[in-house]
N, C-alpha and C positions, 0 to 999 in steps of 0.2 A: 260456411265461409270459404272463400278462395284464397287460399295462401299461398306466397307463394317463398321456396324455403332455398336461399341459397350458402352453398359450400365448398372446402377446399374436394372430398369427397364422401362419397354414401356407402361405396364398397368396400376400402381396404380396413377389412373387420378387424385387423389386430390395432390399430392406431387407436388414439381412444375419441379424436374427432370421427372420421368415419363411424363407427361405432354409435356415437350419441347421436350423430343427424341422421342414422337409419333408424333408431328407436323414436324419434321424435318424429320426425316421417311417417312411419308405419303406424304409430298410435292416432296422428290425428287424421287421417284416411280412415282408421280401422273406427271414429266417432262421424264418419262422414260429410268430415272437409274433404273439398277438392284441392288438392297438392299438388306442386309445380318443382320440380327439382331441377336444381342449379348447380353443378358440380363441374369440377375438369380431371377429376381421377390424374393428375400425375405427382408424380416426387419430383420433378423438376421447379429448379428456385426460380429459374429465367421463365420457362413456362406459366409459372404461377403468379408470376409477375406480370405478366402481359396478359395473361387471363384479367387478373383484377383491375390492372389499369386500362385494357384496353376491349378485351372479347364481353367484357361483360355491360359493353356501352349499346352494345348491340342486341345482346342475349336476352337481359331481362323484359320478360314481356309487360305489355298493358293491360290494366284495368282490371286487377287483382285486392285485393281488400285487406291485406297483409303482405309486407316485405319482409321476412324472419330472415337477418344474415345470422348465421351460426358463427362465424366468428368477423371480428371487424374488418378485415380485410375485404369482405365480400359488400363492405355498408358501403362504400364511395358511392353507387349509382344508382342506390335504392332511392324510395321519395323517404323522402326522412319522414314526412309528418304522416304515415303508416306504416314508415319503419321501424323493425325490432332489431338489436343487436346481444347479441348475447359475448360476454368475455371472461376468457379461461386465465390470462396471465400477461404479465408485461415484460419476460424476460427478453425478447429481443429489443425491445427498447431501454429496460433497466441494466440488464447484465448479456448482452449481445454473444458473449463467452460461451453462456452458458445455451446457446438456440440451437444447437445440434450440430453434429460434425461438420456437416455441409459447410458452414458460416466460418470453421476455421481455415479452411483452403487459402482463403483470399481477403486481405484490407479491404477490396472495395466490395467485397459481397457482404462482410461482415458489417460494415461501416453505412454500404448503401441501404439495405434491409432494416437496420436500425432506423434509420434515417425515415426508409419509406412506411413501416410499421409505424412509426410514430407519428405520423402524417396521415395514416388512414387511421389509425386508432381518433385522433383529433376530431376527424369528417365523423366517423362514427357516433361521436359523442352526443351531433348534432339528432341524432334518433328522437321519435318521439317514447320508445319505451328502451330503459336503458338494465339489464341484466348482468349480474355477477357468478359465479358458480360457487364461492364460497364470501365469505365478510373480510378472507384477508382481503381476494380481490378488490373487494368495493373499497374496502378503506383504500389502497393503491389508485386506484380510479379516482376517489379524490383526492388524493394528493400530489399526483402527480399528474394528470391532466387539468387542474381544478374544478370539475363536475361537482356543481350545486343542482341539480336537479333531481329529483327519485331516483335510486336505481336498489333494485329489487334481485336477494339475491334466492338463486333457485337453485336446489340442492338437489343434484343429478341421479338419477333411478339408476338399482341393477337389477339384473332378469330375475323375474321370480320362481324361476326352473334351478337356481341355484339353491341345492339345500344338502345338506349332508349325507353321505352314504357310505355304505361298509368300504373299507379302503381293499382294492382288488388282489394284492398281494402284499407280502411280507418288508420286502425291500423297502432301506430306509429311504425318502427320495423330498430332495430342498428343491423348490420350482423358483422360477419366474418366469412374467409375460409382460409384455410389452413394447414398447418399439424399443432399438436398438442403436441407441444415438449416446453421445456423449452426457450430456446430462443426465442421460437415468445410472451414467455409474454400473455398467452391468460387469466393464473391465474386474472392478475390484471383488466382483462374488466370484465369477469365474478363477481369478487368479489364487483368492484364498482357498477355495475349496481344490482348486489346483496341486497347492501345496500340504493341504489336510491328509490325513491318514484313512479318512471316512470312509466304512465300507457300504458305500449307497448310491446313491445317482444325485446328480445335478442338472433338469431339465431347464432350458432354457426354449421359451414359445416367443416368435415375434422375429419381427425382419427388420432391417434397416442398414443404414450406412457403415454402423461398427460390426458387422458379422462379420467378417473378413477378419479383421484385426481381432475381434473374438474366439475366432477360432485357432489362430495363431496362437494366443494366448493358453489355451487347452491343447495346444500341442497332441492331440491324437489320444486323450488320455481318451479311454472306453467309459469312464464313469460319468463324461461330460457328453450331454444330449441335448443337439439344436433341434428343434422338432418343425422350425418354420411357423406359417402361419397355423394355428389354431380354426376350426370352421366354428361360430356359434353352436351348432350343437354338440358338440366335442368341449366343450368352456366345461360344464357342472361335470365330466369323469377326470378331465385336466385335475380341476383343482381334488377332486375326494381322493387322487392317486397318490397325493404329496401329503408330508409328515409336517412340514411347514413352509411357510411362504417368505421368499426374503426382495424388498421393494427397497433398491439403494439410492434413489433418484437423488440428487442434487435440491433440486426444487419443485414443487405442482404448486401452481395458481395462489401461491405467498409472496409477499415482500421478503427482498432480500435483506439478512439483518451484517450490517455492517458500523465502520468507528471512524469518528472522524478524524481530517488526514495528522493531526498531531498527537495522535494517544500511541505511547510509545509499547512497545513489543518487545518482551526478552524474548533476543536471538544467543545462539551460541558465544557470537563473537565479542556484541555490544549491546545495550540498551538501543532500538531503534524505532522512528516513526512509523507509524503500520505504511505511509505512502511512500517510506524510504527502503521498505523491504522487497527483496528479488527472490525472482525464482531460485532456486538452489539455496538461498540461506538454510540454517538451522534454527528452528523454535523450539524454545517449550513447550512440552505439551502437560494436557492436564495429567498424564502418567508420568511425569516426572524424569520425560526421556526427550531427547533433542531429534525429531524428523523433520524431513527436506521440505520449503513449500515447492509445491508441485506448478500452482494458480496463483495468481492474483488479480485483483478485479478491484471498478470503483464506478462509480454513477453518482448522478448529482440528487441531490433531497432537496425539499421546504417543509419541513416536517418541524413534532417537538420530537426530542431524543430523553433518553434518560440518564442521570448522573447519579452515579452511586459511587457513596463513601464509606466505607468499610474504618471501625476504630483502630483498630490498632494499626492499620496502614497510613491512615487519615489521607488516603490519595484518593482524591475523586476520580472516573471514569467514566467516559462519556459513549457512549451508545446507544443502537435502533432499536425501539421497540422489542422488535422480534428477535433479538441477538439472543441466543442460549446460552448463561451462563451455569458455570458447575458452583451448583447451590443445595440448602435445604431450606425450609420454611419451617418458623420456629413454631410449635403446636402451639392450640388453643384448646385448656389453658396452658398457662406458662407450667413449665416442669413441675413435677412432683418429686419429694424426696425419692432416690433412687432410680432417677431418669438422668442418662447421663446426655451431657452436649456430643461428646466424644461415639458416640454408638449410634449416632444418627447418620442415614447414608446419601450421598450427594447426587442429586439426578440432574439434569438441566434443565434449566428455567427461564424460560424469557426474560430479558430485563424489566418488561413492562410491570410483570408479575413480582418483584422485588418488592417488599415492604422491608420497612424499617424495623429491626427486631429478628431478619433470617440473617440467615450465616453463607457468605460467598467464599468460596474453598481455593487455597492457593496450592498447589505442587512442593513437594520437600524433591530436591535432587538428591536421590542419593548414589546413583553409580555414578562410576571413576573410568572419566573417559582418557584422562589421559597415562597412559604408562609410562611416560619416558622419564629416564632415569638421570637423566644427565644434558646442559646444552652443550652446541659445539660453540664457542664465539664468531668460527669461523660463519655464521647462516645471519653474524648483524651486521657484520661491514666486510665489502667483499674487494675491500683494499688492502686491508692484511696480511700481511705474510705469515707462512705458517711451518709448526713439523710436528714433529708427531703428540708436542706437547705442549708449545708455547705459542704465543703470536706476537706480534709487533709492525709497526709500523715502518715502513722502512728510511725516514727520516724519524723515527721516533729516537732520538739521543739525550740523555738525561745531562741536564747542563751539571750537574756536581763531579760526576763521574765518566761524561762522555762515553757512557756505554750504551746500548740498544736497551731500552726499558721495556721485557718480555712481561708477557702477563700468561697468565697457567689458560690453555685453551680449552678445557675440559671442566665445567663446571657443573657440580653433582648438585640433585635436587634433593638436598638433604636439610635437618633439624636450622644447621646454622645460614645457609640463604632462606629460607622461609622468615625469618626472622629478620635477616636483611631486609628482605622486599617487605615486611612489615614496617619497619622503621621508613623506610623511603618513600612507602606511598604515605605515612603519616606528614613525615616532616624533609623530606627530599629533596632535592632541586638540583635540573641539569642545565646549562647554559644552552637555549635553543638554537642560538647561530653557528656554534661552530663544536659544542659539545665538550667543549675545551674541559671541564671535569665532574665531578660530584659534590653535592655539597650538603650537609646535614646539619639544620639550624635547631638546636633543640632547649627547651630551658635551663636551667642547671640542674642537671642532672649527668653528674659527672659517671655516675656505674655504666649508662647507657651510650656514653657515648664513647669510653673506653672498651664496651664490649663491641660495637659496633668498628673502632680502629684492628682490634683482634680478627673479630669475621670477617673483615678487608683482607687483610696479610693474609690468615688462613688459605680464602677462598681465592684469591687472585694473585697471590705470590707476590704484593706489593705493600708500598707505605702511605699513610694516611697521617695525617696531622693534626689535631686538637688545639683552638686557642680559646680562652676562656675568657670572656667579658664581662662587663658589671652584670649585666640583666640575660647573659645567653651563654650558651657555648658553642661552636661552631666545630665541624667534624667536614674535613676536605681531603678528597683523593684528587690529581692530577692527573687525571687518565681518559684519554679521549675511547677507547674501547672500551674500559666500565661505565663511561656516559652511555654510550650508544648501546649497551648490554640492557641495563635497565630501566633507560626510557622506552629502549625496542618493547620489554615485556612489563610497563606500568604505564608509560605516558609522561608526558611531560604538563606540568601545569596545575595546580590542585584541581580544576574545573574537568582536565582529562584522563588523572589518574582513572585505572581498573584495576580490580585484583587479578594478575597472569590467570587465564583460561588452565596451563597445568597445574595450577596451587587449587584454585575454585574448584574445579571437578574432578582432583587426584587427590590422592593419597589424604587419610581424613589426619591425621598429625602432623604434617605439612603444616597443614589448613590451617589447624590448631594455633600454631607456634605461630605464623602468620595474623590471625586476630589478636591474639593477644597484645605485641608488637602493635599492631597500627593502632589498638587502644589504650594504650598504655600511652603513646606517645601526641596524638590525637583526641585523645576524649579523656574523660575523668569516672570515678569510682566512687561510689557513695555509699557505702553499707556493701549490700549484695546487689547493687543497681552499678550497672557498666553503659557511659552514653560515649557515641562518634559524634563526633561533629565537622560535616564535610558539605562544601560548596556544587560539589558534584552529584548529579545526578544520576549517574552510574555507577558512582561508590554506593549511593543510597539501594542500588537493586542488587551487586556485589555483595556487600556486607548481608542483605535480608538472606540469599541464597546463599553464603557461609553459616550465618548463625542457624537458619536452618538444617542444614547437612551436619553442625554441630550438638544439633538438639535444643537449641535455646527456640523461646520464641520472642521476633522481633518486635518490634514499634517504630512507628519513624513518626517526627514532626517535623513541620516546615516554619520558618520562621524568616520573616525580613528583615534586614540588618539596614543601616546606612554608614558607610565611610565612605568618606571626604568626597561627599554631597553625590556619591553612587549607590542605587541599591541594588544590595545584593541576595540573591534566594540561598540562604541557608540550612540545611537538615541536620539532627538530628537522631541516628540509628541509637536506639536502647535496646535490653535487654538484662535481663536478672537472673542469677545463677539460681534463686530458691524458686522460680516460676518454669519450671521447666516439667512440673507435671499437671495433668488438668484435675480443675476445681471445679467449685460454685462458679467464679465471675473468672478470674484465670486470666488477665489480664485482657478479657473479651476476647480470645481465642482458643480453639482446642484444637491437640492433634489428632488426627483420623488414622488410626491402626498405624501410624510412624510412614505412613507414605504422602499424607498432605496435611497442612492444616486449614481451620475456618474461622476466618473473622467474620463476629457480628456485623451488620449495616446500620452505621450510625445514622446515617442519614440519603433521604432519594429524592432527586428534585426534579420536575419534568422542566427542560428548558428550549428553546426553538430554533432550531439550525440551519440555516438555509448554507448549502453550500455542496464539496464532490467531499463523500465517506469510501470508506476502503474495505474489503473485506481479503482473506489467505482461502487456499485450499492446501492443507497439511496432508503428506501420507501417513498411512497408517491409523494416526490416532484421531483425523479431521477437528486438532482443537488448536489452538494458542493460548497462551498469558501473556496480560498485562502486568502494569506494576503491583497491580494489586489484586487479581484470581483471573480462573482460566474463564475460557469463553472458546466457544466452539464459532450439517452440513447434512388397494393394499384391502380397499373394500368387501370384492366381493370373496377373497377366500374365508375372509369373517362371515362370510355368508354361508360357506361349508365348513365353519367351526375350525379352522386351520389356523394356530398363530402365525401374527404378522412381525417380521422383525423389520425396522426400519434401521437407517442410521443414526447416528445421534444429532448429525448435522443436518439432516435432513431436513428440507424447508418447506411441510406440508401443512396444510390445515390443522390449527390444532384440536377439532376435534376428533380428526382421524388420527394424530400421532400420540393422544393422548394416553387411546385403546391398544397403542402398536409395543411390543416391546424393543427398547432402544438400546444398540450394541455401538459403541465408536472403533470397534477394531474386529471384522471380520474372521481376521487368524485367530485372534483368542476365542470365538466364538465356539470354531471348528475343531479347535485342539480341548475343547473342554466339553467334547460331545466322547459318549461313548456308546459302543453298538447296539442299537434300538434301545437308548435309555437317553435321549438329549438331556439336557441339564433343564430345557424349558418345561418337562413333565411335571416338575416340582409347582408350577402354578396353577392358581388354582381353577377346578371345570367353570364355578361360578365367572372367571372373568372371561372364558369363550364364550358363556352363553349371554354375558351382557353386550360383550362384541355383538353375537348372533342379531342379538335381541334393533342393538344400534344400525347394523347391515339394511335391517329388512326395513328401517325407516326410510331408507334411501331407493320410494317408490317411483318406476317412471311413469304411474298414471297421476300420483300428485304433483311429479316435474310439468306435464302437461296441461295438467290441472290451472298451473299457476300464468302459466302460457296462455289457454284460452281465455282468462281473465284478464289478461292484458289485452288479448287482441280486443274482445268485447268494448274494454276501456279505451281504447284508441278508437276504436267503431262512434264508439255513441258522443264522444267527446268532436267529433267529426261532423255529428249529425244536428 
């Protein structure tokens, strides 16, 4: 046959396009096709641009018996009904972020490049044989361009000169290869081994845009080696030199797994929509620790998504397919006496992969972020007059006494405000227009409200008033600076109360003295069964993140109410003081070693979303949580027996990340190696040699193999 094979290029062997259309090249020459090569060998965007749209209106020749564009960009001018496209991935038209440094420079490269991918990817489509590299592709391929016609996915060969050999010296040495662009994430191997103690090397093989700034990053350290381009026969000593191979890419040829734009996000600050969240917030992560997002990104879908409800949160969650949540899957069979839920360990999981019956793992916070010990009043209203101990207003004059009504400037975070801010987020209220005082509406319960007048005086050096009514008692200070004190740090309005950020994540007896207080006043006690009951939806995440840091475990239920012909969403928050160790059934959750817990999944519904979903890129830990659990961001060294460490967020084929061992924090990796002993020795030889074994499937004479049959089939179908 005469084929003829066009590409971005043939030569630059460390990319991994060059790479595959010089072995697909070479093999069907080496079967005695005539071969026609189509290339423009540059890195240049604008060059590459003008190649596709315009030199190649000229270039591709006539009366050839095959059109093979190796990737769509090159299909615009081929005769479609003897042409082949083959497709690697949709990221510059799904997540444009994520398409290599170059694309961040500029809006309109970023912006046009999407635009014009998506428009040749289209033309492409029109091919008469249509190719994927792996099934996430295809499945993206219909979904997001709607291709109903065949498309055949071909699973790409590595050289068969890759095989195992004696490693040439002693030295410990972590590699990577590949291009050097922002998506493969190579900043964050560099920087953690940067910081490591390791006594060994870290080579790095491959060219690209981020070397500069990669090497910055290594700072001169001698342990850090850019080696450049690799030659093909230098690849099989490359890899047998290295102890292990670490591939932190972002994504290869997957859909990106993201949530749609209303599923709310615990940040530091608030409960927030994932499309409300900014760069620099603070998130949970699934360690139980608050890091910065770094990204955020969003693309539009027509897909179905997945909804998982976990029992004891009863919050459903909606997400993609591929989103990896921190999960286990419950055996088959179900437990046996002396298998505990609690010793089961959490890996991540696709959503898709969720059945009804595993357990989805939420985070316990337990450090104490905040140390301060005291507020100033002076940092709530910067009208105040001050000295070195009181404040006041300077029209503040008390009408009984015409003197200045000072209030104590220095406010300790001790037993008795915790306890305040307890009763105020329960039963509260500050006048939102002008702040004019405090007010505390409580049933009759007269001890409560006389201790609450005491921690008034005590804490702010003033007076507070008590009147007592058939069905209530009411608790009032007239103080426009304790208004603005404790709305500043709770909110005003049951719908916007929070628990203060210093109470939440400090000091666990604070805390304490604080729950009790808003339950007491807010919810009711049944035996050893304590429930809240709050219109808020932040108290609802609040309260689950206290009781947990407290050692209880939570439940929340939702309920709709109607007054005077309004509905209202209602929760809630339970907990029981005798459920606080795991059992048999344990209220459907268990704690994990006291650093997260896991709720069962009561139930997964596949439903269909058409609409723009959102995903984070988190430092350090690459995960977040929702309201109800976390959710998170290689071949041929399996060919020389070398383990593969991915990310955990990593968005690769999952048959290759299956075999990959998955770390979500680099520095922990590194600090838990010790000299010529990694921690990964402990697994076992049996699962390199089923890697070995999975490597060498991945033949390029069957990659071809699948190729000539298409072409044949377009041939005869022609004829």
């Amino acid at each position: 046959m005469r084929i003829c094979l066009l590409t971005r290029y043939f030569t630059f062997r460390n990319a991994g396009i060059g790479r595959v259309s010089s072995e697909i090249a070479n093999r069907l020459e080496a079967r005695g096709h005539e071969v026609c090569r189509i290339s423009t060998d540059t890195w240049s965007l604008y060059q590459y641009f003008k190649y596709t749209t315009f030199d190649l209106m000229t270039k591709i020749p006539k009366g050839y018996d095959i059109y093979h564009a190796l990737t769509p960009l090159e299909a615009t001018w081929i005769p479609k009904d003897r042409g082949v496209v083959t497709f690697y991935d949709f990221i510059p038209v799904l997540h444009p972020e994520r398409a290599g440094t170059g694309l961040h420079s500029s809006w309109i490269l970023k912006h046009g490049s999407k635009a014009y991918f998506n428009w040749a990817c289209k033309m492409a489509t029109r091919c008469k044989g249509l190719t994927a590299i792996s099934q996430e592709t295809k499945d993206e391929l219909r979904t997001h361009f709607g291709v109903e016609k065949d498309i055949t996915v071909v699973k790409l060969g590595i050289r068969p000169d890759l095989e195992p050999a004696e490693k040439p010296d002693s030295t410990f040495r972590i590699g990577y290869l590949g291009q050097l662009d922002r998506r493969k994430r190579v900043g964050l191997l560099v920087e953690a081994f940067y910081h490591s103690e390791i006594e060994g090397e870290l080579v790095i093989a491959g060219t690209g845009p981020e070397e500069v700034r990669l090497k910055a990053i290594a700072d001169g350290d001698d342990r850090i080696k850019f080696l450049g381009g690799i030659p093909d026969e230098d690849l099989p000593s490359f890899y047998n030199s290295l102890d292990m191979f670490v591939f932190p890419t972002f994504i290869e040829g997957y859909g990106l797994p993201c949530l749609p734009p209303d599923e709310k996000i615990i940040t530091k600050d608030a409960l927030k929509a994932i499309s409300e969240v900014k760069i620099g917030d603070m998130v949970l992560t699934h360690t139980g620790s608050y890091h910065p997002v770094i990204d955020t990104f969003k693309r539009q879908v027509n897909e179905d998504i997945i909804e998982i409800t976990p029992w004891a949160m009863n919050t459903p969650i909606k997400l993609t397919g591929n989103h990896p949540i921190l999960a286990f899957k419950r055996p088959r069979p179900k437990f046996k006496v002396g298998r505990r839920w609690d010793e089961q360990v959490p890996t991540w999981i696709p959503a898709k992969d969720i059945e009804q019956g595993d357990c989805v793992v939420f985070p316990i916070t337990r450090q104490i972020y905040s140390m301060k010990s005291k507020f100033d009043l002076l940092d709530f209203d910067s009208k105040i007059l001050s000295d070195n101990t009181h404040v006041h207003y300077k029209m503040g004059f008390s009408p009984k006494t015409g003197q200045v009504v000072k209030i104590k400037r220095y406010i300790n975070m001790d037993e008795k405000l915790s306890r305040l801010i307890g009763y105020y987020l329960a039963e509260g209220s500050v006048n939102s227009s002008n702040m004019s005082g405090v007010e505390f509406s409580l049933g009759m319960e007269p001890e409560i409200a006389n201790e609450i007048k005491d921690t008034i005086s005590e804490i702010f050096g003033t007076r507070c008033t008590i009147t007592t009514m058939p069905t209530k008692i009411r608790v009032q200070v007239s103080s426009k600076i304790i208004g603005k004190f404790l709305s500043g740090l709770c909110g005003i309005g049951a719908r916007n109360k929070s628990i203060p950020r210093e109470f939440l994540y400090g000091d666990i007896a604070n805390l304490k003295n604080l729950v009790e207080c808003l339950y007491k006043c807010d919810g009711y006690q049944c035996g050893n069964e304590f429930s809240l009951s709050t219109s808020s939806e932040q108290m609802v995440s609040d309260a689950t993140i206290a009781l947990l840091r407290l050692g209880y475990k939570p439940r929340t239920k939702k309920a709709i109410r109607i007054r005077k012909e309004k509905t209202i969403e209602c929760y809630n928050v339970e907990y029981s003081i005798a459920n606080i160790v795991n059992y048999a059934h344990s209220n459907k959750s268990w704690v994990l070693n006291k650093s997260s817990i896991a709720f069962l999944v009561r139930k997964v519904n596949k439903i269909h979303f058409n609409g723009v979903v959102h995903n984070l890129e988190v430092a350090v830990d690459n995960s977040y949580t929702t309201k109800a659990f976390a959710v998170h961001n290689c071949v041929e060294a399996m060919a020389c027996k070398k383990p593969v460490f991915v990310m955990s967020d990593s968005i690769i084929p999952e048959a290759v990340k299956s075999r990959c061992f998955e770390v979500s924090d680099l520095n922990l990796l590194f600090r838990s190696f010790r000299t010529g002993l990694p921690y990964w020795k402990i697994f076992s030889e049996a699962v390199i040699d089923s890697n070995y074994q999975f490597a060498k499937n991945h033949d390029w004479e069957k990659c071809v193999d699948t190729y000539e049959a298409m072409y044949r089939k377009i041939l005869k179908g022609k004829k």
